[in-house]
N, C-alpha and C positions, 0 to 999 in steps of 0.2 A: 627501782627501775624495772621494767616489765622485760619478760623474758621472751624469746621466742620459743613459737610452740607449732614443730611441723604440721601443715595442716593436712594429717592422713587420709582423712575423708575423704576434703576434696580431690586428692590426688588418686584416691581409691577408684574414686566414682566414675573418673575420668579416664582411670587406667582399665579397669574390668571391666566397667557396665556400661562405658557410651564407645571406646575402640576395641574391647573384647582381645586389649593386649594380651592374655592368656594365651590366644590360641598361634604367637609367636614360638610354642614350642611346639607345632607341628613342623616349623622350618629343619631342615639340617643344620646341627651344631651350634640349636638353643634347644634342645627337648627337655633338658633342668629347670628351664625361666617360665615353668607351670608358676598358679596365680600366689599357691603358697612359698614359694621359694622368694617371688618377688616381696608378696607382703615378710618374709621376714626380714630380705632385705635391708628394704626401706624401714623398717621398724629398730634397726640397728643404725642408722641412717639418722634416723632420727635423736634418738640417743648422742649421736659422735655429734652433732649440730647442738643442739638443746645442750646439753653438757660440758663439752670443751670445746666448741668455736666461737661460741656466741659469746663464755663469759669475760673472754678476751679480747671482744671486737672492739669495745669503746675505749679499753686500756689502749689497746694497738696503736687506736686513730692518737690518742695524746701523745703516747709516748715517742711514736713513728719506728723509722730507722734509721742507722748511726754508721755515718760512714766514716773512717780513719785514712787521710790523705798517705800516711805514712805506710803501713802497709799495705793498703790499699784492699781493707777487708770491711766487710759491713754486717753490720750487726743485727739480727732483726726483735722485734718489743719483749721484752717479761712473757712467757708462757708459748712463745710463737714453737719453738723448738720442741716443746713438750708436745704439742696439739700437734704440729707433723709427723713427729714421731710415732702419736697415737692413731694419725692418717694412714700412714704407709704400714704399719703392723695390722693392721685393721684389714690388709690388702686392698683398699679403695682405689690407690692407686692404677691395679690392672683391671678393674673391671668388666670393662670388655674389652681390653688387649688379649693378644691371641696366646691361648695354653700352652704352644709350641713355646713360647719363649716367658713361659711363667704366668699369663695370665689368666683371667677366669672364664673370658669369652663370651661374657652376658652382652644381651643387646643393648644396642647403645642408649634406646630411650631407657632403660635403668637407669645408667651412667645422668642420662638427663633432670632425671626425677631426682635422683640424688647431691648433682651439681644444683638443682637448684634450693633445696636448704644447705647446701653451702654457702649459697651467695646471699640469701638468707640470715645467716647467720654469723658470716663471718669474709666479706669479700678479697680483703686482703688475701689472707691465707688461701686462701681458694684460690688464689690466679698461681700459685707457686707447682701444685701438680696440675693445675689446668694446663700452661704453657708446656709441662712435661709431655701432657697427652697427645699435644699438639707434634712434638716431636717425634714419640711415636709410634703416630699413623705414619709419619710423613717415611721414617727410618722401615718400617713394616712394609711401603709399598714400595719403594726405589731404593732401597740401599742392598747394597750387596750381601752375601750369607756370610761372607768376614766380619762387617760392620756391626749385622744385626747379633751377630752371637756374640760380640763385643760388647754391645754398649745393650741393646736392649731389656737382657735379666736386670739389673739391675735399673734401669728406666722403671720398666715394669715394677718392680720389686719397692719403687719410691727411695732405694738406696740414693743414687742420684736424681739430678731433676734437669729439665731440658728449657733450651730458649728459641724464640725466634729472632736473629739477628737481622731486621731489612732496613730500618730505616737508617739515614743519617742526615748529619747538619741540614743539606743540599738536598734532599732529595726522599719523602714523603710516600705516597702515592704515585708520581712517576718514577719506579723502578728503573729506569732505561736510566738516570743521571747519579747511579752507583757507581763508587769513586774506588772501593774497595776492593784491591789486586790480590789473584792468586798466581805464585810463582809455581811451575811443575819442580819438582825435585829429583833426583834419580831414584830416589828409593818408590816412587809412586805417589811420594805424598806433596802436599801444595804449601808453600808457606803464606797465610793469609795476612796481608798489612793494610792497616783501614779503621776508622771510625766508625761504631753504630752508639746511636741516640735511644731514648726509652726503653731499654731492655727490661723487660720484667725477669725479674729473680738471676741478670746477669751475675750478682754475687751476693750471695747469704751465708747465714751459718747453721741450715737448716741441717744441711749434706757434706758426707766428701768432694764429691766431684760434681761440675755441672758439664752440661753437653751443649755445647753450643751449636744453632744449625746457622751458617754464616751464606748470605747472596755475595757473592763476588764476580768477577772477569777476569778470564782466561790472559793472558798476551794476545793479542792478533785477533780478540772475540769481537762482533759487533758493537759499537759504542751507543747502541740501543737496550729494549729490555729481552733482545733475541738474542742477546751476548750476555747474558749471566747463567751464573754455575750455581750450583750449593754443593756447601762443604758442613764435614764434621771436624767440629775444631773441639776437643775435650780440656778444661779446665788443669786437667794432671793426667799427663801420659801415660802409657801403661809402666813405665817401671818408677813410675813416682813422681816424674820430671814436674816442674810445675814447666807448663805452658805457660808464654807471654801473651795471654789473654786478661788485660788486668782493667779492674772495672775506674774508669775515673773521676767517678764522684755519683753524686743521688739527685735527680730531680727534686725541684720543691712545687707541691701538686701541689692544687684544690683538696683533690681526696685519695682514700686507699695509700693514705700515708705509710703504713703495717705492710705493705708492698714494694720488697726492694726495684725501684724504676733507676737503670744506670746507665749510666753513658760508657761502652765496652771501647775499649785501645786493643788492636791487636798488632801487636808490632815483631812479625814474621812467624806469627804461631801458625804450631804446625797443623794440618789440615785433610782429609780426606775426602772424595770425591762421591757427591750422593748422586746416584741418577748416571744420566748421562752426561758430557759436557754440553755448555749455553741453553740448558734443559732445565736453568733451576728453579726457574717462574712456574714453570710447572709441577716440579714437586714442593714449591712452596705453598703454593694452590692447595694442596691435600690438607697441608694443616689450618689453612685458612677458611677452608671451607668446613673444617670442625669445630675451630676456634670462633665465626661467626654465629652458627646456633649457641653455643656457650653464652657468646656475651651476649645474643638477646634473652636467654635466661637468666641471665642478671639483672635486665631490667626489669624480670618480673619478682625473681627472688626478694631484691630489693622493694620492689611495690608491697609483696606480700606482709614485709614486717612491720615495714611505715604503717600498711593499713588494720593490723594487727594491734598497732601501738596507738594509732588516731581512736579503731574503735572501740579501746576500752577505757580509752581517753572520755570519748562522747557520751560513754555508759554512767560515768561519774563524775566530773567536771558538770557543777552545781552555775548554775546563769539565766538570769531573768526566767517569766512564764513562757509557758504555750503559748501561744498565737488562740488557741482554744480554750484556755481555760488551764488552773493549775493540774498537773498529771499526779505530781507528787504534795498533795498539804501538807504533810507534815514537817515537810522542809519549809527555806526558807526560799528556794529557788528550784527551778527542776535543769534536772540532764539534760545538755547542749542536745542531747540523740533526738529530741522534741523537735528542735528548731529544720523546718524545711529547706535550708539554707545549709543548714551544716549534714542533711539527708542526703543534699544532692552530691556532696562533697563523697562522703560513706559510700551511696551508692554508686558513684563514678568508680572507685577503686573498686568494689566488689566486681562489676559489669568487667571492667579490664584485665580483674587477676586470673578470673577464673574462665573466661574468652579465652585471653592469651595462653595458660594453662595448658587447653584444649588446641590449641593452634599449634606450639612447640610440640606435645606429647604426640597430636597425629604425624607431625613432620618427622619426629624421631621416629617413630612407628615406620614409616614410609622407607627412612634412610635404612630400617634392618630389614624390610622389606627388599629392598631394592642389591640388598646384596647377600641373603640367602634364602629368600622363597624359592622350592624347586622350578617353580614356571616361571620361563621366559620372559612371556610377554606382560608377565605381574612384574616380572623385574623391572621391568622397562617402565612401565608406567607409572613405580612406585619411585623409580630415579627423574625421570622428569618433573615429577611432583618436588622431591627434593630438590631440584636446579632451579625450579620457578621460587619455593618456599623459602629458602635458606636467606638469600637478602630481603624477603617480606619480615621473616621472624627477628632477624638482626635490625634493623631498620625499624621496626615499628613496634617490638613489645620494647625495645632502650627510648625511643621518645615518649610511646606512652606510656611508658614503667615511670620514665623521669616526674612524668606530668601527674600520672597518678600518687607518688612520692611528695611532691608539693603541693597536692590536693590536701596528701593528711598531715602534712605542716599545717599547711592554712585551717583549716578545721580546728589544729589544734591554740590556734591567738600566737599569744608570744610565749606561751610553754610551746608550739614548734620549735619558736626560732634559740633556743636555749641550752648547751650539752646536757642540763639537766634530764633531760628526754634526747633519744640521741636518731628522732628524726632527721634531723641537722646534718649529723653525719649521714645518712644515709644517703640525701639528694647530694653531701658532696662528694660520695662514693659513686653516686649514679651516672654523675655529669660525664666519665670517660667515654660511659660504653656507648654513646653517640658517636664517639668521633673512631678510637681504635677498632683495632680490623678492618678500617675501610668505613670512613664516615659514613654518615646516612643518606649524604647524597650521593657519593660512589656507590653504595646499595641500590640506590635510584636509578643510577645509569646503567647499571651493573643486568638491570631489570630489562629498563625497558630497550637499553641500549646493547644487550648480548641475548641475557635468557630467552625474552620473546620473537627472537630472529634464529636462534641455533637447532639444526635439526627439520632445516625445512618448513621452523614455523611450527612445531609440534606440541612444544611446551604448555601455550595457553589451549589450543584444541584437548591435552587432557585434562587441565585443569578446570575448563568447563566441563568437561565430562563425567570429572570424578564430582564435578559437585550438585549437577543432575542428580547422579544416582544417589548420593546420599538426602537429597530433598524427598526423593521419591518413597525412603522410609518413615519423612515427619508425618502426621495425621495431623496437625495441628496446619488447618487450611489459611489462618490469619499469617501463620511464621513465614510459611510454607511460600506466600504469592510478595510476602515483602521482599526474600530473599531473592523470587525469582524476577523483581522490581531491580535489586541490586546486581544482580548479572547482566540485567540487561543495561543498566547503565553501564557497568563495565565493557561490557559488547560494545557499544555506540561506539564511547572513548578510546576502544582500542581500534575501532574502524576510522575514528578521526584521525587519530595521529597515522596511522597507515596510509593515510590518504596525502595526509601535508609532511610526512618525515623525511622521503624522498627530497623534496623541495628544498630541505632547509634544517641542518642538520642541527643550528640552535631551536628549532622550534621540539627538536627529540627532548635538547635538554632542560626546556624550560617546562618540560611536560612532564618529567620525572619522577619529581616527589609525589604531587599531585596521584601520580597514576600508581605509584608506590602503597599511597594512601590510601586508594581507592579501592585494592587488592585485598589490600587488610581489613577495612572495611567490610569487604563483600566474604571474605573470608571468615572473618569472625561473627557474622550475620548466619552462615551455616554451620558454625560449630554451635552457634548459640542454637537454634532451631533443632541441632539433632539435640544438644544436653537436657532442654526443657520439654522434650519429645520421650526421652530415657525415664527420666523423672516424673514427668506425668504418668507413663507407661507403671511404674516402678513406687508410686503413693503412700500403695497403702501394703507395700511387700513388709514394713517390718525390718528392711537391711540398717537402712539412715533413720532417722527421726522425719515427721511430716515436715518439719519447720527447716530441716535443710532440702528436702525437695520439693517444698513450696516455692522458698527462695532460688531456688532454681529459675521456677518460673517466672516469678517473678522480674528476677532478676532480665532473661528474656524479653519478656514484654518493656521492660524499660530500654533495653538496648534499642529496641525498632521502633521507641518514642521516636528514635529523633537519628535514624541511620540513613531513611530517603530521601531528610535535607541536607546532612552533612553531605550524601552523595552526588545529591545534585549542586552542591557549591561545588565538590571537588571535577565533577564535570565541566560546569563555568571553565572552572581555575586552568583546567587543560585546554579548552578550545580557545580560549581567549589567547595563545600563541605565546609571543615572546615580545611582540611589541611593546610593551611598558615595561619591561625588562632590560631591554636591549638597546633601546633608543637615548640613553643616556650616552653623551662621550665624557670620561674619563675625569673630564676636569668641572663636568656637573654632578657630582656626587660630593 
């Protein structure tokens, strides 16, 4: 069975020499996260993946998790408790959680590079301190200094691990038809009673205690999503109590079986108030908007090993001639890697991993930007960047992670489709992170239906701006005038729907994915142009070998084969409105 093998290069490449991540330690309170600190890192990083996530991921997915109605505790596979335990000692856990309360403080695009040979290598396990992290940011920026010197060390510490409590039976994405009651207590605290659905890592046996972060309403709170609260509800109270937070029972997925997904009862467990009251939509915002860059790192992670696994597949997997002539005589068949067909497959996954790559690592770059560059107005610029980017990268590297994923299935025949080869598992670990955090068409609307309307309209005026200026460092005048082809369709499509959105508020939404797509598109159109611009620039230095920064360019040139048709369908797909969409009634479908 082939193993995974971090790809440090590419990650190198993209971290030092095309965003000059290095010079993150001129900010205040990263002057550590010089370029050596990071490469060793990641090089330990690599190690904890390659080593103990990965050789458990295929066990994980068969074995699953085991829940016991009786006590109502769950079990998670052979090795899952060992490999956490080697997580949290390892300090992975705080990363760049803040030193004040035990963490390391590193910027978060580390944290990013790193989650993504987790998901890499081991998706399951990885959502158990991911959903922690989520926690908290969220406990770090709205909970009280009672709360945080309570529960945080130990958050941090990977002692415990955290959840996000939102959904249930009823109620999804409309937050406002949360059924889940908080009673005040005299002592300050609330007792929470209520049902939540899909909890990841609601109950394991990784840890002591979990933390749960619980949406509930007040008494007398709007019967909207302007009437919910968040609460800390803790698994075991501080003098041992068990809380009546009891998990009842386990999802049965597709994939990320190795993943405890629970459906949590909390039947008057006791509770604590995060934030303010009917404020809790908003501080559940903080971890949702960390927990979205994550999971589009998942759909690359995930891409990266499929395509790892297809092309070493293609390298040896023996089948008919060349199209030209035999490569190999001495066989009796030559490597699929020959066949133009099974090329386009290869290079589709190459062009997307290492695109998208560059698309999360600048966005993560932005996010530390945006909240410790000493200037201002870099702050400011590098957070709108982050508000527009955040549902681009969620949205679009999980479809086209999925798609690239089932590229190196299909490449590979019916050794894809096989546990022999555990592409398999891979697309059915893949298929969640479309829909969790806010599917991909809430990311869509989320777009064009908030980001490019909040702040006066400001978000896309810098997101053209920033991508000006980065054009104006390619030398490569071919790259250079495609991309600035792809702006301008984007331009047009955003003046169209500006023009008819007013009018017609389904025509916002039948425009969404589309313009979603379009985004991404144009987006990775200038990550590609600067990388092939690095690497040209960068040949014949001696750092990489010629044959990874040829394919570089390569690689480049093939993306903008065929990015100013895809753009101009997806401009179609927008102007064309909502009329064949909408003109069906109910009972013609």
């Amino acid at each position: 069975m082939p193993q995974y093998i971090a790809p440090l290069n590419d990650m190198s490449f993209v971290l030092f020499d095309v965003l000059k991540a290095q010079d993150l330690s001129l900010c205040p309170g990263f002057e550590d996260a010089n370029e050596e600190m990071i490469r060793a890192i990641l090089d330990e990083a690599a190690k904890l993946s390659e080593n103990i996530l990965d050789p458990i991921n295929q066990s994980g997915d068969i074995e699953g998790c085991h829940y016991d109605p009786e006590t109502k505790l769950v079990t998670t596979p052979k090795g899952f408790k060992e490999a956490y335990r080697a997580f949290a000692d390892g300090g992975w856990s705080g990363l760049s959680a803040s030193p004040e309360y035990g963490g390391q403080g590193l910027p978060s695009l580390v944290k990013i590079v790193v989650d993504e040979m987790a998901c890499s290598s081991n998706l399951s396990m990885g959502m158990y301190p991911g959903l922690s992290h989520g926690a908290i940011d969220a406990l770090t920026m709205h909970a009280s200094d009672e709360l945080k010197d309570k529960y945080l060390p130990n958050l941090i510490a990977g002692e415990w691990t955290g959840t996000m409590c939102l959904t249930e039976p009823q109620c999804g994405t409309d937050l406002g038809l949360v059924r889940t009651k908080a009673e005040p207590q005299d002592d300050g605290s609330y007792n929470i009673t209520g049902t939540k659905i899909w909890i990841t890592g609601g109950e394991q046996d990784l840890v002591e205690n979990i933390v749960h972060l619980v949406l509930a309403k007040l008494p007398g709170a709007p019967d909207t999503s302007k009437g919910i609260s968040l609460f800390l509800v803790p698994k075991f109270l501080e003098d041992g109590t068990r809380n009546p937070a009891f998990c009842g029972g386990l999802e049965h997925k597709m994939g990320i079986k190795a993943s405890a997904t629970c459906v949590m009862n909390f039947e008057n467990a006791k509770g604590w108030l995060i934030g303010k009251e009917n404020e809790g939509l908003k501080c559940m915002f903080t971890m949702m908007n960390s927990a979205r860059i994550m999971v589009g790192v998942q759909g690359l992670g995930l891409a990266e090993k499929a395509y790892q696994i297809s092309l070493g597949f293609a390298k040896e997997r023996l089948q008919s001639r060349s199209l030209t002539g035999a490569k190999h005589p001495e066989e009796k068949a030559d490597p699929i890697i020959v066949h133009p067909d099974v090329r386009r497959m290869l290079t589709q996954q190459k062009v997307f991993l290492e695109g998208a790559r560059c698309m999360a690592y600048w966005t993560g770059m932005n996010l530390d930007l945006s909240e410790k560059h000493p200037d201002q107005a870099v702050r400011e610029e590098a957070d709108d960047l982050v508000q527009i980017m955040t549902p681009i990268v969620k949205a679009y590297l999980t479809d086209e992670g999925y798609f690239s994923t089932d590229q190196a299935l299909q490449s590979m025949g019916g050794a894809g489709f096989t546990q022999d080869w555990e592409v398999e598992q891979l697309l059915r670990d893949g298929r969640i992170a479309r829909i969790y955090e806010g599917t991909n068409g809430i990311q869509s609307l989320d777009l064009v239906g908030r980001k490019l309307m909040i702040k006066g309209g400001r978000l896309p005026k810098t997101y053209f701006k920033v991508m000006h200026e980065m054009l104006a460092k390619v030398d490569n005048e071919q790259h250079k005038e495609q991309c600035k082809t792809l702006l301008n369709t984007l331009q047009k499509s955003l003046m169209w729907l500006a023009g008819n959105a007013m009018q017609d508020a389904e025509i916002v939404g039948a425009a969404a994915t589309p313009m979603l797509k379009l985004f991404s598109l144009t987006t990775m159109g200038v990550m590609w142009a600067t990388m092939a611009n690095v690497a040209t620039a960068d040949l014949t230095s001696g750092k990489y070998s010629e044959d990874f920064y040829q394919g570089k360019v390569k690689a480049a040139d093939h993306f903008f084969r065929t990015a100013k048709s895809q753009a101009e369908l997806l401009q179609a797909d927008i102007e064309a409105g909502k009329e064949t969409l909408m003109n069906f009634t109910a009972e013609q479908f």
